[in-house]
N, CA, C and O atoms as CSV, one atom per row, in Angstrom:
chain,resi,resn,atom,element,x,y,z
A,1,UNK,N,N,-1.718,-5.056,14.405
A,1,UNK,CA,C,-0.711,-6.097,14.306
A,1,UNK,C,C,0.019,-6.306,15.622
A,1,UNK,O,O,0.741,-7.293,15.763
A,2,UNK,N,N,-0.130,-5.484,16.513
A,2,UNK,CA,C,0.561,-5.658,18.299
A,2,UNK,C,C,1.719,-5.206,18.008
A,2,UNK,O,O,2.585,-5.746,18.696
A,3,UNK,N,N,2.254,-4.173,17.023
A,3,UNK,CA,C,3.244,-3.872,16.863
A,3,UNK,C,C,3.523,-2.297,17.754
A,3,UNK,O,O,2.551,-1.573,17.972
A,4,UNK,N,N,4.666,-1.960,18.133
A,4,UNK,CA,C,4.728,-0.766,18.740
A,4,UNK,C,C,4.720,0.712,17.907
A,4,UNK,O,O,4.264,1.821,18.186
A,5,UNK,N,N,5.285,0.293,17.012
A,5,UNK,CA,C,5.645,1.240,16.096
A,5,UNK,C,C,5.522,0.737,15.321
A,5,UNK,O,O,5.444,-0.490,15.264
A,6,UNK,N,N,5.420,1.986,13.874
A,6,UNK,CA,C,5.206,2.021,12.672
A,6,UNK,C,C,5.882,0.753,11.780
A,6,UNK,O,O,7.070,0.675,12.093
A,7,UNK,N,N,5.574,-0.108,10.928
A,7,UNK,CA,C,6.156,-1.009,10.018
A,7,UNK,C,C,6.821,-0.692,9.240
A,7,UNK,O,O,6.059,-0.052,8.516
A,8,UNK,N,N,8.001,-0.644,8.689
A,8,UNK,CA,C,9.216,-0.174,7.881
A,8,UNK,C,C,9.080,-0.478,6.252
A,8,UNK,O,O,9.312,-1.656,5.978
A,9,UNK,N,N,8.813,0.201,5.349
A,9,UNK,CA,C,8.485,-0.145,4.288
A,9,UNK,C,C,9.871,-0.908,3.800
A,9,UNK,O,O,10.928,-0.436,4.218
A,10,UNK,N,N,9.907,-1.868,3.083
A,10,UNK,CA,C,10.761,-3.264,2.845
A,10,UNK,C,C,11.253,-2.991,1.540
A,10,UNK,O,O,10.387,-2.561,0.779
A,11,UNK,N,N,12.713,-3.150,0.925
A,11,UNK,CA,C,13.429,-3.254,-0.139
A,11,UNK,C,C,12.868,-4.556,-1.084
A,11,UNK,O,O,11.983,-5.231,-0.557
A,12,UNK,N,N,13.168,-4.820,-1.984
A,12,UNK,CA,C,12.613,-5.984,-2.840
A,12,UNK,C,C,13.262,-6.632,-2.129
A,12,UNK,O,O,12.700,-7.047,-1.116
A,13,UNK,N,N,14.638,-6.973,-2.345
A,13,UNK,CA,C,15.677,-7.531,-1.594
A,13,UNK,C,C,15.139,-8.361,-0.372
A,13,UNK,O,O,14.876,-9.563,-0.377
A,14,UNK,N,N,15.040,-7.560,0.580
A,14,UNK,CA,C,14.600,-7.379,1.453
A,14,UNK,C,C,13.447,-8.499,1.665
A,14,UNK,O,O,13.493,-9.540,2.320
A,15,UNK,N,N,12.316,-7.899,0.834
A,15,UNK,CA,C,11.426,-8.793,1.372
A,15,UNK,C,C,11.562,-10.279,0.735
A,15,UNK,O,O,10.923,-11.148,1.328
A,16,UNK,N,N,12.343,-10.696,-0.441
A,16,UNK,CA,C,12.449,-11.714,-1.162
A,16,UNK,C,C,13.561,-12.401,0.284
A,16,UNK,O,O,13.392,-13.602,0.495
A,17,UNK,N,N,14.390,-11.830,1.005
A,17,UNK,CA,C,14.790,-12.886,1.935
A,17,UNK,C,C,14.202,-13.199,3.246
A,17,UNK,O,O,14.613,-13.954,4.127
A,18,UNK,N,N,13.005,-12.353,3.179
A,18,UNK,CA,C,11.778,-12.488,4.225
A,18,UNK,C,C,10.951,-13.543,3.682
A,18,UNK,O,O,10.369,-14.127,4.596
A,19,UNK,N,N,10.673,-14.019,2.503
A,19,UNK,CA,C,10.118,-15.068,1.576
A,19,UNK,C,C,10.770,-16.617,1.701
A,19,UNK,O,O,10.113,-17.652,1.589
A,20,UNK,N,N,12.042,-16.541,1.927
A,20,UNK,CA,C,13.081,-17.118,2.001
A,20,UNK,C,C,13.077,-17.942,3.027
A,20,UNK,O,O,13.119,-19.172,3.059
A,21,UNK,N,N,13.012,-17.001,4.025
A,21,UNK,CA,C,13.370,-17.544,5.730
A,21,UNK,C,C,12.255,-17.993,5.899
A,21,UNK,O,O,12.166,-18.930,6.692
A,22,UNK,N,N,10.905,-17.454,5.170
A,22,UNK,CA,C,9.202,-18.273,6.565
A,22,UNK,C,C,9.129,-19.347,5.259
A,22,UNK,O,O,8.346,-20.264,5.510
A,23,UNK,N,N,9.696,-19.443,4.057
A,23,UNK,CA,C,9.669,-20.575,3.373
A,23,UNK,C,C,10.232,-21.650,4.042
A,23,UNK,O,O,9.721,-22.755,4.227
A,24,UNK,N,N,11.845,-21.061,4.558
A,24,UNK,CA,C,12.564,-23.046,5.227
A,24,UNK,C,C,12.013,-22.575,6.675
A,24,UNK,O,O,12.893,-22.933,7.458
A,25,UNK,N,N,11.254,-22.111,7.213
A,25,UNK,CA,C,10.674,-22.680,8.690
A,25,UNK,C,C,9.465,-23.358,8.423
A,25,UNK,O,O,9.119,-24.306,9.128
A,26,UNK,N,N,8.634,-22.865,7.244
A,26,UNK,CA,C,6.854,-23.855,7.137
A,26,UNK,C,C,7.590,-25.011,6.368
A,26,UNK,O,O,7.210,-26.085,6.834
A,27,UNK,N,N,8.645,-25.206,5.205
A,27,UNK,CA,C,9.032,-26.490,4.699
A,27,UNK,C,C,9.638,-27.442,5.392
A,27,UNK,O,O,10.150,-28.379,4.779
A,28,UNK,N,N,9.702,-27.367,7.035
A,28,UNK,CA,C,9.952,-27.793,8.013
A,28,UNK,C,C,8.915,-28.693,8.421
A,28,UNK,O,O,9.144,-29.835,8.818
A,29,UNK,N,N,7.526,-28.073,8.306
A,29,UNK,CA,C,6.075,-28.616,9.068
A,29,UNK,C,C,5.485,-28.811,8.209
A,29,UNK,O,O,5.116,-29.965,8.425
A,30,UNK,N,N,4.820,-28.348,6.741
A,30,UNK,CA,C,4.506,-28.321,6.269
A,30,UNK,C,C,4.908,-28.866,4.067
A,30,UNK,O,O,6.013,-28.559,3.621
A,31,UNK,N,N,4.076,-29.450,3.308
A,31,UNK,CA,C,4.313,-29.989,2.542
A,31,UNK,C,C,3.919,-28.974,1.278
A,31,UNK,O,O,2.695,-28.958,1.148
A,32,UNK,N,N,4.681,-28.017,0.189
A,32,UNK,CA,C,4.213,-27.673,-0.604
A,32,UNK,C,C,3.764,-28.113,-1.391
A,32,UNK,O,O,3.158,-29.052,-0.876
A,33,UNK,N,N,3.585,-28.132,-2.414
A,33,UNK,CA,C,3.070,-28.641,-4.129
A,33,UNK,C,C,1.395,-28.777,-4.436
A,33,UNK,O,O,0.433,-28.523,-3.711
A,34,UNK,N,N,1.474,-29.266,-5.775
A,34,UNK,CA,C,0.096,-29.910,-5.829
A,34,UNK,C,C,-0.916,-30.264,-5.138
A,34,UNK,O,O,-0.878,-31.435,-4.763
A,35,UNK,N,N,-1.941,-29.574,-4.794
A,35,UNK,CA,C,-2.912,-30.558,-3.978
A,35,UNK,C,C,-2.099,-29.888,-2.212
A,35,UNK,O,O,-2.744,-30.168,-1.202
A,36,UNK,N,N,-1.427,-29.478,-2.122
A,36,UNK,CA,C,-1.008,-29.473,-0.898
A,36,UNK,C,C,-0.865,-27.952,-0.954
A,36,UNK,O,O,-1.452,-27.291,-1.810
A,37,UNK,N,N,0.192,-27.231,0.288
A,37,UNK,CA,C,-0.133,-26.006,1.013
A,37,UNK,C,C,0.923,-25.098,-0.020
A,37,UNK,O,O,2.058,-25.551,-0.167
A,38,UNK,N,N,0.560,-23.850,-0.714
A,38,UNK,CA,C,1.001,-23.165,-1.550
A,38,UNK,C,C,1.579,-21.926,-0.613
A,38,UNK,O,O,1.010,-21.737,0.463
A,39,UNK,N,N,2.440,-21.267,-0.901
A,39,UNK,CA,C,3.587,-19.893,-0.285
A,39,UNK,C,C,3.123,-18.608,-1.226
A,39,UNK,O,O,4.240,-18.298,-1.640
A,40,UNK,N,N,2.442,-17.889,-1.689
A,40,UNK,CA,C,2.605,-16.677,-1.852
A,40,UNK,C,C,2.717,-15.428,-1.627
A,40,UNK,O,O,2.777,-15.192,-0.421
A,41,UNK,N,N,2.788,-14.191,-2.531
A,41,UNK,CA,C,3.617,-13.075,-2.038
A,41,UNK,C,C,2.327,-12.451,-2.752
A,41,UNK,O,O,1.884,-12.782,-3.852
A,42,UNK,N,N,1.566,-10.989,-1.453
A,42,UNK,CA,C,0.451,-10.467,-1.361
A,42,UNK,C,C,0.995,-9.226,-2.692
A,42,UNK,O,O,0.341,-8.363,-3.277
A,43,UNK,N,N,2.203,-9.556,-2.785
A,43,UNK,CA,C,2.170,-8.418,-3.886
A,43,UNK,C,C,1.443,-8.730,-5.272
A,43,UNK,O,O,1.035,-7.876,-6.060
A,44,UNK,N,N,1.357,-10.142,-5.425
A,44,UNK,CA,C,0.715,-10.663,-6.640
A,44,UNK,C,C,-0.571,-10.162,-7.126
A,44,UNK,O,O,-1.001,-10.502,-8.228
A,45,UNK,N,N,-1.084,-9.515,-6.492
A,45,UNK,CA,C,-2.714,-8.960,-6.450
A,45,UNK,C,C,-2.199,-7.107,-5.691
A,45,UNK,O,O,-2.646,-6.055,-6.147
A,46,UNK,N,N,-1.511,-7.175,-4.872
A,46,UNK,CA,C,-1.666,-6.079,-3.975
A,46,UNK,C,C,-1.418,-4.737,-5.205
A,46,UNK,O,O,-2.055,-3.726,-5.501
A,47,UNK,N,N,-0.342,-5.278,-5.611
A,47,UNK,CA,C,0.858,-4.166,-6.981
A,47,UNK,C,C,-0.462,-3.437,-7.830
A,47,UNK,O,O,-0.667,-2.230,-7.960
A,48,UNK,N,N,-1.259,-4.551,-8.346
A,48,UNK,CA,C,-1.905,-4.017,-9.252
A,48,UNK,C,C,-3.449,-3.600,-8.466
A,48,UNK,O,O,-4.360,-3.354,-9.256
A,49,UNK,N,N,-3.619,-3.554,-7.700
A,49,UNK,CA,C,-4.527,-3.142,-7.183
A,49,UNK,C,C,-4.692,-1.325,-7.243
A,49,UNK,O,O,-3.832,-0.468,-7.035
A,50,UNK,N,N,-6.011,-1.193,-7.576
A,50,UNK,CA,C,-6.062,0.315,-7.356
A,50,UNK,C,C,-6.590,0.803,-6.202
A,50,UNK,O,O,-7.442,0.169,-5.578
A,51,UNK,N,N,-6.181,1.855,-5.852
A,51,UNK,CA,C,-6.401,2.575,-4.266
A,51,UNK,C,C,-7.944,2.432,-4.449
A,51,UNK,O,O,-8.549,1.565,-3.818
A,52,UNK,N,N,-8.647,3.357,-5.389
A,52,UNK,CA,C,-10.126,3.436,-4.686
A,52,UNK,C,C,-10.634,2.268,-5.394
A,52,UNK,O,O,-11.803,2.624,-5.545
A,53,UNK,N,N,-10.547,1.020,-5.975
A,53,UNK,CA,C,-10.934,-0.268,-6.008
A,53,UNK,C,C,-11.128,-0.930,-4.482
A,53,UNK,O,O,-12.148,-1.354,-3.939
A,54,UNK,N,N,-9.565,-0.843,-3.941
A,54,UNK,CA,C,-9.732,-0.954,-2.379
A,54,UNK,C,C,-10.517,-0.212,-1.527
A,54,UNK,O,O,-11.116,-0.378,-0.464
A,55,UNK,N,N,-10.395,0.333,-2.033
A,55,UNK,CA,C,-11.502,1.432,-0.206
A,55,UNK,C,C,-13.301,0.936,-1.385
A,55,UNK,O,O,-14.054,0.222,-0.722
A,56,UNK,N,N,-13.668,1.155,-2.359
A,56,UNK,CA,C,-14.649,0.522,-2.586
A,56,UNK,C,C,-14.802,-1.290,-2.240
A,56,UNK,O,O,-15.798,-1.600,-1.586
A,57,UNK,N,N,-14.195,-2.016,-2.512
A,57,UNK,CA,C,-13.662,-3.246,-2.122
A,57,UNK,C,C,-14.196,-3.337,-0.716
A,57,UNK,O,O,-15.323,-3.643,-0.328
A,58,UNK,N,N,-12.964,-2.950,0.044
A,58,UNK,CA,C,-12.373,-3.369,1.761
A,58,UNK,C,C,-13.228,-2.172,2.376
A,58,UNK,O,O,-14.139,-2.391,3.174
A,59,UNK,N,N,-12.819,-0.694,1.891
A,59,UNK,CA,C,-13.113,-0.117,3.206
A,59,UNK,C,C,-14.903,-0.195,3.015
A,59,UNK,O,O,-15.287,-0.569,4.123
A,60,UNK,N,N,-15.666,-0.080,2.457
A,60,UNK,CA,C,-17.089,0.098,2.286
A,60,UNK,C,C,-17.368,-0.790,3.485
A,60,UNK,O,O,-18.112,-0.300,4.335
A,61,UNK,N,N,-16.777,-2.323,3.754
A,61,UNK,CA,C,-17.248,-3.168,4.641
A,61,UNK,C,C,-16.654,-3.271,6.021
A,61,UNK,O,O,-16.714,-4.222,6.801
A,62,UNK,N,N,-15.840,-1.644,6.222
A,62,UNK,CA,C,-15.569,-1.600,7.776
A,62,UNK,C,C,-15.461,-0.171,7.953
A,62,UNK,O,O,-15.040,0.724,7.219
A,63,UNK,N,N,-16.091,-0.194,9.453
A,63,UNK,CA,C,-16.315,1.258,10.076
A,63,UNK,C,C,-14.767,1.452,10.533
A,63,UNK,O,O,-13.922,0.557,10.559
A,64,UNK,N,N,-14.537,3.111,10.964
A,64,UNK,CA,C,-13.731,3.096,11.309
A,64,UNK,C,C,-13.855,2.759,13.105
A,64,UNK,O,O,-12.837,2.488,13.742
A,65,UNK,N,N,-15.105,2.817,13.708
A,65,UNK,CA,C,-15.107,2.805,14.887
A,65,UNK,C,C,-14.829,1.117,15.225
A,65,UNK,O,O,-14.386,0.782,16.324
A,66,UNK,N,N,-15.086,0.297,14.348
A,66,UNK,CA,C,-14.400,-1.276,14.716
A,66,UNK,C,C,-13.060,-1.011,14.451
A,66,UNK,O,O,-12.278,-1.461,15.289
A,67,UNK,N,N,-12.656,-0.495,13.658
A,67,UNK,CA,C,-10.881,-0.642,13.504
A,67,UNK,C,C,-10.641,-0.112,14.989
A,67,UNK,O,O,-10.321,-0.818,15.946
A,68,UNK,N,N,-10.858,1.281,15.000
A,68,UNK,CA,C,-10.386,1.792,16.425
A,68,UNK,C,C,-10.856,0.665,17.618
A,68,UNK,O,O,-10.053,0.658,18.552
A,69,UNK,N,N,-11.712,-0.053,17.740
A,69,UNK,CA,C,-11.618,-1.063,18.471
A,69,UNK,C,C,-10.897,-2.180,18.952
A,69,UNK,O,O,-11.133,-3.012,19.829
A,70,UNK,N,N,-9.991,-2.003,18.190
A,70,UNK,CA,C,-8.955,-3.165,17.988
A,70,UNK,C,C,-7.958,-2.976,19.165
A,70,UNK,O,O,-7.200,-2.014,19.288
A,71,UNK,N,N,-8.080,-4.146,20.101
A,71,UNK,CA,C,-6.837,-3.530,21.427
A,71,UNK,C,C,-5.540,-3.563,20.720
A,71,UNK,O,O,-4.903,-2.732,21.366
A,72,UNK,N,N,-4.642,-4.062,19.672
A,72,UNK,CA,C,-3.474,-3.247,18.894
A,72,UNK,C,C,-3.466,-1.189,18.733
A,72,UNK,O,O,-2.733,-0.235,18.993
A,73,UNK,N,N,-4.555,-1.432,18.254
A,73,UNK,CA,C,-5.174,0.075,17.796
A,73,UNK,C,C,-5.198,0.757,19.244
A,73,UNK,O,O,-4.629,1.809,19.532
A,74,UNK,N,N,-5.699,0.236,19.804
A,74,UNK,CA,C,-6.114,1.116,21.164
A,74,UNK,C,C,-4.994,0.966,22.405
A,74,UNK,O,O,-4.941,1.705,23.389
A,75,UNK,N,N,-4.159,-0.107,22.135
A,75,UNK,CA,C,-2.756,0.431,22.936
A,75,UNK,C,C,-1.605,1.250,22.478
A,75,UNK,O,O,-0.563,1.280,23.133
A,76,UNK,N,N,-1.807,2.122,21.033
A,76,UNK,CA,C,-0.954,2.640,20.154
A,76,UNK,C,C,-1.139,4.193,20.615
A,76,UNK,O,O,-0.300,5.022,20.968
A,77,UNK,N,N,-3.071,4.304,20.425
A,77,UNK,CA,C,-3.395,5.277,20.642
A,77,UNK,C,C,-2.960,5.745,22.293
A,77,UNK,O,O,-2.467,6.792,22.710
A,78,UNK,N,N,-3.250,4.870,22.788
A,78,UNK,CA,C,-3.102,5.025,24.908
A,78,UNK,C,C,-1.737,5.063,24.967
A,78,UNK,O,O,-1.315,5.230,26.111
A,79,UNK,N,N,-0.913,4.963,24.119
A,79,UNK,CA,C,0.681,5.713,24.520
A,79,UNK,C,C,0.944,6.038,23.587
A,79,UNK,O,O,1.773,5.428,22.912
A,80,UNK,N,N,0.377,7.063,23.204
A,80,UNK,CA,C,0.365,8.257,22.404
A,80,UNK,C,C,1.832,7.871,21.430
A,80,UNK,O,O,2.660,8.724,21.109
A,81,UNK,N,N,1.929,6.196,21.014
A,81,UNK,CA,C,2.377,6.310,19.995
A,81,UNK,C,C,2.401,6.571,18.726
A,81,UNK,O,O,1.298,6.087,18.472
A,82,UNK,N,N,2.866,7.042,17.481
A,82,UNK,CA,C,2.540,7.491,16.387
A,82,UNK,C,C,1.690,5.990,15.546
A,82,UNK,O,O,2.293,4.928,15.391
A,83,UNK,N,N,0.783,6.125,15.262
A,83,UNK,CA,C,-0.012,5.646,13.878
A,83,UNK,C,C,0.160,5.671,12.356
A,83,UNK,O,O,-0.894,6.251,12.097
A,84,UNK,N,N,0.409,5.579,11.836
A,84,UNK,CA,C,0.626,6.615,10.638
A,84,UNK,C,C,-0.832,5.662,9.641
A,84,UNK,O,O,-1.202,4.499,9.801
A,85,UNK,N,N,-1.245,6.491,8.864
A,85,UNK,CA,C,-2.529,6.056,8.063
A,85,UNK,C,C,-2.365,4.429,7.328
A,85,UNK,O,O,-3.178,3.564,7.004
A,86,UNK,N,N,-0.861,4.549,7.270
A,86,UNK,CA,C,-0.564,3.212,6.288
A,86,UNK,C,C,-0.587,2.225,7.053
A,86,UNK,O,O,-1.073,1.176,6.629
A,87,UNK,N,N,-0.105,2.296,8.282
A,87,UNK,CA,C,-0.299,1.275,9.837
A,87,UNK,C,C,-1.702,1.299,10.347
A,87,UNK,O,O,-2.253,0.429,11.021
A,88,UNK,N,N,-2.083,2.173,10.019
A,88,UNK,CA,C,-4.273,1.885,10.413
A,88,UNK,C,C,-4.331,0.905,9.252
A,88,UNK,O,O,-4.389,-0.260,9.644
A,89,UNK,N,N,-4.331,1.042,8.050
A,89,UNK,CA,C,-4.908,0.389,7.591
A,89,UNK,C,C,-4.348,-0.869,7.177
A,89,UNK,O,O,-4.628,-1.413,6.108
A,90,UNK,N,N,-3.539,-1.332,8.052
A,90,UNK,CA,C,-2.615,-2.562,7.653
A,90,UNK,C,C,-3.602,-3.959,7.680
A,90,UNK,O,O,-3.552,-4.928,6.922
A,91,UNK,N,N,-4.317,-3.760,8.580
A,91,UNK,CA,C,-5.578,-4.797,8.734
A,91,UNK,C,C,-6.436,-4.830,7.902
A,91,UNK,O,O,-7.152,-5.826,8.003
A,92,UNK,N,N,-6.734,-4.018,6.938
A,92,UNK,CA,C,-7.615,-4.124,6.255
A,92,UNK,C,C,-6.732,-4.777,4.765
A,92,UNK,O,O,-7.412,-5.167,3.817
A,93,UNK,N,N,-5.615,-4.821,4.718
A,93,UNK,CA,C,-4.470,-5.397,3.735
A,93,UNK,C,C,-4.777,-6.368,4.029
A,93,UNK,O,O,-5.634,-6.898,3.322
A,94,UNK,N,N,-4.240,-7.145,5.249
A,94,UNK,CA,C,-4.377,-8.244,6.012
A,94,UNK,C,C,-5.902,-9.283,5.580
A,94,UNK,O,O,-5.919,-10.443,5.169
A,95,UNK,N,N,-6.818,-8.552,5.800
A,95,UNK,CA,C,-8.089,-8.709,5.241
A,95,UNK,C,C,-8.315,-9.173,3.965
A,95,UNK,O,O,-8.853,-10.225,3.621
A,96,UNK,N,N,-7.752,-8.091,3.150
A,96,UNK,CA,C,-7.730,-8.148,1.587
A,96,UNK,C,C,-6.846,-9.462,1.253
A,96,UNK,O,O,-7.196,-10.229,0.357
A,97,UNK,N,N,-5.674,-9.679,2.030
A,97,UNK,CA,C,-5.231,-10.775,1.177
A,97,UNK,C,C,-5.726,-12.083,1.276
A,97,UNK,O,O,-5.500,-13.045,0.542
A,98,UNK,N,N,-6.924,-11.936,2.981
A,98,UNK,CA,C,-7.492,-13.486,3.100
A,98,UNK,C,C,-8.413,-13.248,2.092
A,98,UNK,O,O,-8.768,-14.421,1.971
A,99,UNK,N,N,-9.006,-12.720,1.365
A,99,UNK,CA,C,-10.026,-12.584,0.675
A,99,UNK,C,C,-9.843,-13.276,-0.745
A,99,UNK,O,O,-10.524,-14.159,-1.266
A,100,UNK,N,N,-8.699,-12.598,-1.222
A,100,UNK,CA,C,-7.999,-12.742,-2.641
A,100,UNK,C,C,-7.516,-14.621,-2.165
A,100,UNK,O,O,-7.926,-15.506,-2.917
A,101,UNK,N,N,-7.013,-14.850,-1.425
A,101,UNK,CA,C,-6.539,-16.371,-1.290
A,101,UNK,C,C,-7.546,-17.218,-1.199
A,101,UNK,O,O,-7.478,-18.342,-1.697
A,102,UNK,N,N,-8.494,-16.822,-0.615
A,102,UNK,CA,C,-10.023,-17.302,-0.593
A,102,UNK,C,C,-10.645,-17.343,-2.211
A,102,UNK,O,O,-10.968,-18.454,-2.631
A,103,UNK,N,N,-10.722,-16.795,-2.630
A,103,UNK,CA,C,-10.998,-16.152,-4.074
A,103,UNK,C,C,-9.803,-17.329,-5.222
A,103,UNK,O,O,-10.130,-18.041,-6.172
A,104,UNK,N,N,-9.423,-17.265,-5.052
A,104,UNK,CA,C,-8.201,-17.037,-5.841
A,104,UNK,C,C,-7.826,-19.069,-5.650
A,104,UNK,O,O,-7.568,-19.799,-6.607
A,105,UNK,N,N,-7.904,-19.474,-4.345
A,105,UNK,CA,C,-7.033,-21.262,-4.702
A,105,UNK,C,C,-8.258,-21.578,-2.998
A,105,UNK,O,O,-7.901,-22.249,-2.030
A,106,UNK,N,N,-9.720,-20.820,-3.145
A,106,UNK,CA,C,-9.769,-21.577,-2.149
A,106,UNK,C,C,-9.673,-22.018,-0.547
A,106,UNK,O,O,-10.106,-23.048,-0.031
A,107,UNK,N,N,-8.898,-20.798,0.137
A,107,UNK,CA,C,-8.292,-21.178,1.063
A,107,UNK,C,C,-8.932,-20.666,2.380
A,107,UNK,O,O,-9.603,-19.653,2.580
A,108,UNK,N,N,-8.508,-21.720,3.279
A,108,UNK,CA,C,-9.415,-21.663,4.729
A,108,UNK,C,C,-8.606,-21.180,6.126
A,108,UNK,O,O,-8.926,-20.822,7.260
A,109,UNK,N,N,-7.477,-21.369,5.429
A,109,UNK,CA,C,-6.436,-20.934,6.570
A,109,UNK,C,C,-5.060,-20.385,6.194
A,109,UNK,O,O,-4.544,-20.367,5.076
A,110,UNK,N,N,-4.774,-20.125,6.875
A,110,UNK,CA,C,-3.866,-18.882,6.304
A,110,UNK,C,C,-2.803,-18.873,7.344
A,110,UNK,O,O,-3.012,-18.910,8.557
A,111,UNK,N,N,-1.534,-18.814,6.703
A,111,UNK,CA,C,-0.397,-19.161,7.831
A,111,UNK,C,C,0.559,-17.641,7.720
A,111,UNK,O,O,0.317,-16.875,6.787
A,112,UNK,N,N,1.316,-17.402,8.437
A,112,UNK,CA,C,2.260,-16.026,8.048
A,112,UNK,C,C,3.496,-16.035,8.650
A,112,UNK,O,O,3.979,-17.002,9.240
A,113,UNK,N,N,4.113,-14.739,8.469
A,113,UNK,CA,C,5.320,-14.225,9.158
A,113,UNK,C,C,5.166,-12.983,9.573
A,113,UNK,O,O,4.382,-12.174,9.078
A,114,UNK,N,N,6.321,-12.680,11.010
A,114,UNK,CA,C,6.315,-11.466,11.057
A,114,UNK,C,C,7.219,-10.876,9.898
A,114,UNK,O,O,7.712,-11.566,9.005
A,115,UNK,N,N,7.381,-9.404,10.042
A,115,UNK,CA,C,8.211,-8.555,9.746
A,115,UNK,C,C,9.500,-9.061,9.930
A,115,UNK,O,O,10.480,-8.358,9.686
């Protein structure tokens, strides 16, 4: 993710006003509703997801030597900043949710927020 450090696990709270804020910046550019560009929250699929569903799922279709390839990955490791397992595998989340949106309404592109 080009992040330096570890990602901060998020309060409900929390992330519902992270929902909030990249909602009125895309309802700025962009048109919701019907037929047009939809906002959801990866927890809708993520919550009920089971761990080894995922690693059968996601991880079966990636090595770990492409993840470690990743110049994010490989400027974390080269200053011996901390990783933690849940930050390796944030890309493969990332992954999973283009998949499920793909799956799920269709979709070809995919817009986001940071943290």
């Amino acid at each position: 993710s080009g992040k330096d450090e570890s990602r901060q696990l998020l309060d409900e709270a929390t992330i519902q006003s992270n929902i909030d804020g990249i909602s009125s910046v895309f309802d700025k550019f962009i048109e919701f509703g019907t037929d047009k560009a939809i906002l959801v929250n990866n927890a809708d699929w993520l919550d009920s997801l089971g761990y080894v569903e995922f690693l059968r799922t996601v991880g079966a279709q990636v090595t770990v030597n492409r993840m470690l390839s990743f110049e994010s990955v490989k400027q974390r490791l080269g200053r011996e900043q901390p990783l933690s397992f849940l930050e390796f595998n944030y890309m493969l989340l990332q992954a999973y949710d283009f998949l499920e949106l793909y799956r799920r309404e269709g979709v070809e592109l995919q817009l986001g927020g940071s943290d």
